[in-house]
N, C-alpha and C positions, 0 to 999 in steps of 0.2 A: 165760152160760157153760155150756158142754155138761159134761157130768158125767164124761167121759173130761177133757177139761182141767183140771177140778176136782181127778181123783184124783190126775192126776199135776203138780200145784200141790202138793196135801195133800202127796206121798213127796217131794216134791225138800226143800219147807222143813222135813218132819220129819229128813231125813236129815242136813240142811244144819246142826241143832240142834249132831249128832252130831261133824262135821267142823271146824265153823267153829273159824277161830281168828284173831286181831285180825293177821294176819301179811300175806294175800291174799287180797281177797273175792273174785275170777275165780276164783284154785285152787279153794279151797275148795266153790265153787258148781260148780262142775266136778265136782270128784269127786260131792258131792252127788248132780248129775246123773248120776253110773256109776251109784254105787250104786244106784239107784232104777229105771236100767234093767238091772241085775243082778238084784234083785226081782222085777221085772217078765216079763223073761228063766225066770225059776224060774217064778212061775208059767204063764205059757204053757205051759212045759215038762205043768206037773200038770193040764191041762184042755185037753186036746189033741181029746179029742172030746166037747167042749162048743162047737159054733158058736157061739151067741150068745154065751157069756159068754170066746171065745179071741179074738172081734171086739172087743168092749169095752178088751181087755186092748191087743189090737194098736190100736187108737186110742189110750191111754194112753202106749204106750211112741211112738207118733206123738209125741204133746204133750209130752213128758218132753224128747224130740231137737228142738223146735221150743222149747221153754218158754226166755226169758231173764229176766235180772231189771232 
């Protein structure tokens, strides 16, 4: 597993801790998933002229909108 797919594994089911609730596991994993490209969104935002490490982020938020469970 690539290390951009990892991070954005690590933010969905950290987020998902945050969210869940025994009601809808699609909602819930959903929103998970904003959240985590909200985040991700922010950062981009703060390392605008950092190539390497704004490519990293843009693969992450790749995986984040590809990521199911």
């Amino acid at each position: 597993m690539s290390q951009a797919k990892d991070k954005a594994k690590e933010l969905v089911q950290e987020f998902y801790k945050w969210v869940a609730t025994p009601d809808d596991r699609d909602i819930e994993f959903y929103k998970s998933k904003q959240c985590a490209l909200i985040c991700v969104d922010e950062m981009l935002q703060e390392i605008e002229g950092f190539p390497y490490a704004y490519k990293f982020w843009e693969e992450v938020k790749n995986e984040i909108k590809n990521y199911d469970i």
